[in-house]
C-alpha positions as CSV (number, residue, x, y, z in Angstrom):
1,X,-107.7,-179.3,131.5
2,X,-103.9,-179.8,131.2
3,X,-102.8,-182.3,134.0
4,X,-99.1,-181.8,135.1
5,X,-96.9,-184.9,135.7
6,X,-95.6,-185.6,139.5
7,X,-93.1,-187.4,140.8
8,X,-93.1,-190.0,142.9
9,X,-89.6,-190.8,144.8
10,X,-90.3,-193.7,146.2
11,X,-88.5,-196.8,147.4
12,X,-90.0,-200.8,146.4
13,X,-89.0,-203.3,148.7
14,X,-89.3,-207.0,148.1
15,X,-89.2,-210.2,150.5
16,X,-89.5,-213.7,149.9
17,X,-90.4,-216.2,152.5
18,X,-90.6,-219.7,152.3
19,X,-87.5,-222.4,151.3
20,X,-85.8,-219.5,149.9
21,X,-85.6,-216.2,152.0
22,X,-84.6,-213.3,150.4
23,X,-85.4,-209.6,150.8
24,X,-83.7,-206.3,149.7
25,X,-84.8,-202.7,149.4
26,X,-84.1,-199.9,146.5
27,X,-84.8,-196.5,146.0
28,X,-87.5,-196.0,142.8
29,X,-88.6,-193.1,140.6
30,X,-92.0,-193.2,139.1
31,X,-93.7,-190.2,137.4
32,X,-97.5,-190.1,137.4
33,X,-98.8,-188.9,134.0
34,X,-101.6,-188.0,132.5
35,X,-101.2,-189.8,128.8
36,X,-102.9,-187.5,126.9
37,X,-101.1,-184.5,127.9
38,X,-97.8,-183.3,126.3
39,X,-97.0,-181.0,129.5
40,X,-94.1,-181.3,131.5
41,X,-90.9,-179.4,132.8
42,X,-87.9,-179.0,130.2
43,X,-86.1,-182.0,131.0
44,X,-89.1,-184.3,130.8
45,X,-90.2,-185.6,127.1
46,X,-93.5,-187.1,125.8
47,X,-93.2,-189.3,122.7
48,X,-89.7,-187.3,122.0
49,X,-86.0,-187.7,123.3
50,X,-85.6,-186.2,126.3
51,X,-83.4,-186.4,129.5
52,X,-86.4,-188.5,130.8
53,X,-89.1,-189.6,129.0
54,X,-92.2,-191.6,128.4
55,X,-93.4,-192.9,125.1
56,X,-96.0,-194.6,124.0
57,X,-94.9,-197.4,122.1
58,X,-92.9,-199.2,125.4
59,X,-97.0,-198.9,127.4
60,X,-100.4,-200.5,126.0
61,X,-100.0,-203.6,123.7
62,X,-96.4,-205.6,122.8
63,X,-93.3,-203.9,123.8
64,X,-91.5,-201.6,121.9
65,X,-94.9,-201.2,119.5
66,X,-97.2,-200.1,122.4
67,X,-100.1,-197.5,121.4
68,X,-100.3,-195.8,125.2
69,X,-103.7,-194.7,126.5
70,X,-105.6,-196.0,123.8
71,X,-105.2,-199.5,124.2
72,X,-105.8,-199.0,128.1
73,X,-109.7,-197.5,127.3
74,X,-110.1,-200.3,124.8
75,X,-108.9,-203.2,127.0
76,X,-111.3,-201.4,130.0
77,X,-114.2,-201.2,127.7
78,X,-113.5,-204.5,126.5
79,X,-114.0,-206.0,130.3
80,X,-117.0,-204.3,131.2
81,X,-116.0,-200.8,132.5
82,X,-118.4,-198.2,130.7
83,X,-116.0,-195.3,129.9
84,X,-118.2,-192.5,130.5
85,X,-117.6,-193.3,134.4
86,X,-113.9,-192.5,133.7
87,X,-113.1,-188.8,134.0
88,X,-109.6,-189.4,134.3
89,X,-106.8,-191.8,133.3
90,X,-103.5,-192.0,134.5
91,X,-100.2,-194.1,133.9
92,X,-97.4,-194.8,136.9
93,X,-94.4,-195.8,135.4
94,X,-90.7,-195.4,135.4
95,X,-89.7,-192.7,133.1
96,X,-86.4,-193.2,130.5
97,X,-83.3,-191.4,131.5
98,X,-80.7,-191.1,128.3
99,X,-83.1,-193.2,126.7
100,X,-82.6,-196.3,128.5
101,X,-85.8,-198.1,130.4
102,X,-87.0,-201.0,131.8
103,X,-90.2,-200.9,133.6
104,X,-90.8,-204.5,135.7
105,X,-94.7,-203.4,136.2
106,X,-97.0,-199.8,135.7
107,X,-100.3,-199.4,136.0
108,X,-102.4,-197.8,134.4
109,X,-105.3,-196.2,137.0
110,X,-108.8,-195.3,135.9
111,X,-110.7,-192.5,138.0
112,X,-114.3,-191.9,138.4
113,X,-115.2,-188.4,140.1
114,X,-117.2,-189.1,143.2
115,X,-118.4,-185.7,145.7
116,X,-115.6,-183.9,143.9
117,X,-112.4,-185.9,144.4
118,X,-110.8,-189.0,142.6
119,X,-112.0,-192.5,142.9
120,X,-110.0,-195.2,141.6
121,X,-112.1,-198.0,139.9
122,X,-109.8,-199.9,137.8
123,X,-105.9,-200.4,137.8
124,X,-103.8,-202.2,134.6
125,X,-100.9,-203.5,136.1
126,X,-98.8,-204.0,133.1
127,X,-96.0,-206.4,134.2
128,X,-92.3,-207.0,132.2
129,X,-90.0,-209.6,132.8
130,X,-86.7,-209.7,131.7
131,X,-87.2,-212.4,128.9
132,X,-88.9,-209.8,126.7
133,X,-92.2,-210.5,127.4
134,X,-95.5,-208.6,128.6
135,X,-98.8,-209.5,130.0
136,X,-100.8,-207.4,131.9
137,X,-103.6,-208.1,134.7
138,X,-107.1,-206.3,135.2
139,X,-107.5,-205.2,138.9
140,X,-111.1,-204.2,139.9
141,X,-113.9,-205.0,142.1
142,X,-117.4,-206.2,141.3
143,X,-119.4,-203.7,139.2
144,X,-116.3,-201.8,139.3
145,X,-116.7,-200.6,142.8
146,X,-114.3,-197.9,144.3
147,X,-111.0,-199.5,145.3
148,X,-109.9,-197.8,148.9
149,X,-107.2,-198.4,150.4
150,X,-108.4,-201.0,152.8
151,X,-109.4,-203.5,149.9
152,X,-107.4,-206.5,148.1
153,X,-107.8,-207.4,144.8
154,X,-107.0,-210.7,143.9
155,X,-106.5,-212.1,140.2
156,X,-104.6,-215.8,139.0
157,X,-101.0,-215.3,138.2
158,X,-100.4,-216.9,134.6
159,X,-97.2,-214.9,133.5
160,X,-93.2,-215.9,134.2
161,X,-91.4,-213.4,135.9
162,X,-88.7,-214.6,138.5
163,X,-87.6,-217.7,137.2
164,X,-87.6,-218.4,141.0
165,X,-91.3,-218.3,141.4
166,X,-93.9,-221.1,140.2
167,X,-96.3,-220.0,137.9
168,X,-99.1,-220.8,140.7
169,X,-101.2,-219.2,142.9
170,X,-102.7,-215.4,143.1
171,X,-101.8,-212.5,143.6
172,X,-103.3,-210.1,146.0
173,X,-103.3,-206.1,145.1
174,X,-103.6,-203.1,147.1
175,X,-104.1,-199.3,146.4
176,X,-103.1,-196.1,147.9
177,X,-103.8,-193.4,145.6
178,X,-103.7,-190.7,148.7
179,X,-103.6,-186.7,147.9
180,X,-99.7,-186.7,149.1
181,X,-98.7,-190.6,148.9
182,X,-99.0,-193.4,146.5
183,X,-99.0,-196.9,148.4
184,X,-99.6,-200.1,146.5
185,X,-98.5,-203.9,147.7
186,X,-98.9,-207.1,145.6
187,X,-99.0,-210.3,147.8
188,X,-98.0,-213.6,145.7
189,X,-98.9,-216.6,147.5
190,X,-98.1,-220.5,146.3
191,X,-98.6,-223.5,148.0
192,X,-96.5,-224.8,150.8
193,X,-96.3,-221.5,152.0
194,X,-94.3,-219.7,149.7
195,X,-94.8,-216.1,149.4
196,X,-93.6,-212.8,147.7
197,X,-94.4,-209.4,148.8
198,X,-93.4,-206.7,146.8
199,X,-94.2,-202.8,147.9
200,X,-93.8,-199.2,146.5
201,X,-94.5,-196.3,147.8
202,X,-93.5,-192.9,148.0
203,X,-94.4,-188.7,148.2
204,X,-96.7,-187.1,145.4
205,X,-94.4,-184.0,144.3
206,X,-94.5,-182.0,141.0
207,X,-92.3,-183.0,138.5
208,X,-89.7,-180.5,138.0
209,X,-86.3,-180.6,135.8
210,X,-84.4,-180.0,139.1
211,X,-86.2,-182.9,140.3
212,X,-85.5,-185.4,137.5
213,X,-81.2,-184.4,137.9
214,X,-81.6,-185.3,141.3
215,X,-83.3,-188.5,140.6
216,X,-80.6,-189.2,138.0
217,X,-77.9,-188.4,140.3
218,X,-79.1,-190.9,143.0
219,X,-79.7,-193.6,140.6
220,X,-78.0,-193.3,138.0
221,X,-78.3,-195.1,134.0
222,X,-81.8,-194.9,134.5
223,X,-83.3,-198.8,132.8
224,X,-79.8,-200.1,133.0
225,X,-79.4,-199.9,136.4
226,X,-82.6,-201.5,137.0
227,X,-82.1,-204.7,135.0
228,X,-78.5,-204.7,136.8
229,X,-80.1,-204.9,140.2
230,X,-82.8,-207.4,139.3
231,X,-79.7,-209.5,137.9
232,X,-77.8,-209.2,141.2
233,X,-81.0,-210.5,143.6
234,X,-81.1,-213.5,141.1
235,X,-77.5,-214.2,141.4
236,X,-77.8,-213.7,145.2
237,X,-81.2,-216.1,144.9
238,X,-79.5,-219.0,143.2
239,X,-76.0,-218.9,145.4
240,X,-79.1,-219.4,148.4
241,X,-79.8,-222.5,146.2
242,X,-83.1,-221.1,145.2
243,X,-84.1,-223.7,142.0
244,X,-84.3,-221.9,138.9
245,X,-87.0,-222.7,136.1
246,X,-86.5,-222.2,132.3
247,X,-89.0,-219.1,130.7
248,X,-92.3,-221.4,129.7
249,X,-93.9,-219.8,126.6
250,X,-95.6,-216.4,127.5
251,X,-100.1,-216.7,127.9
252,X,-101.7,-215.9,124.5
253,X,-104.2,-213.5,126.0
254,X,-102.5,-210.1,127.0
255,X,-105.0,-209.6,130.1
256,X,-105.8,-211.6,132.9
């Protein structure tokens, strides 16, 4: 069955606390896809240019050379999940607009039908920093139990993202995949009491062309203004005197 894309306008909101605080809040649009369908409205492209876009090559495996959903089953199957539980799999992600993208994390969320509705067993978040690397985390529950909304998953952090933030510690998930909203919060904790906590969330709507102008009008340049807004926060970070650490050499494993 042909699963149309919806958008999710959304807003992400960070805050740091610790020697360092920091928080700001920005207005977000994901799309919610299923990767093995080509529909969509006019102005949205699969594995073609498009006013917005998502192609495979920038999800599943190294950036730039990605191979989409493929890779996602493979990496599940690979740590235990039997795919024949998984009636449905679905990327969030920031779509391109003009072609320019930069995603800083999308997940990839597998479903299991339980008394006729969707629950979520398994979440890829697939995380990008801005030094031009990728690693991605496995988030699921023993056996791979239903995630609701009410648990935390928890998994090691191992990959450099804010070169303001150790490489320490775990990081603590949670999941809201509701019929109308999508809520999800990561929790990074170090010692000494540093923390991060990083949010999105936002209304389920069908993705329409009229849609996707308005996004584009809001928040314009699409991956450009993204990696503009992540370079102002550091500025603001280090002029707080936050200390800044050099990019350490990426894990050799893709999944933690």
């Amino acid at each position: 069955m042909t699963r149309w894309p919806e958008h999710i306008p959304g807003t992400t909101v960070h805050a740091c606390k610790g020697s360092a605080e920091h928080s700001f809040r920005y207005g977000v649009d994901y799309v919610l896809i299923d990767p093995d369908s080509q529909a969509g409205p006019r102005l949205f492209a699969r594995n073609a240019r498009g006013f917005a876009a998502v192609q495979d090559r920038d999800h599943g495996g190294p950036r730039g050379d990605g191979e989409g959903a493929p890779w996602a089953r493979r990496v599940l199957a690979a740590q235990g999940l039997d795919m024949n539980r998984v009636d449905q799999l679905l990327l969030l992600t920031q779509p391109s607009f003009l072609g320019m993208v930069f995603n800083p994390v999308s997940f990839w969320m597998a479903f299991e039908t339980r008394e006729g509705r969707p629950a979520l067993i398994a979440v890829i978040a697939e995380v990008n920093n801005t030094f031009g690397d990728r690693h991605s985390y496995l988030c699921a529950k023993p056996g791979f139990a239903e995630i609701e909304k009410t648990d935390t998953v928890h998994t090691t952090k191992v990959f450099h993202v804010s070169p303001f933030r150790e490489i320490a510690g775990h990081y603590s998930f949670r999941f809201h995949m509701g019929e109308e909203r999508v809520s999800i919060l990561i929790l990074h904790g170090e010692e000494g009491g540093e923390t991060l906590f990083a949010t999105l969330a936002g209304p389920r709507r069908r993705l329409t062309s009229w849609g996707l102008l308005r996004a584009a009008l809001r928040r314009p340049f699409g991956g450009a203004r993204v990696l503009s807004l992540i370079y102002w926060q550091a500025l603001r970070l280090k002029l707080k005197g936050a200390n800044y650490r050099t990019r350490p050499e990426p894990p050799t494993e893709e999944i933690t």
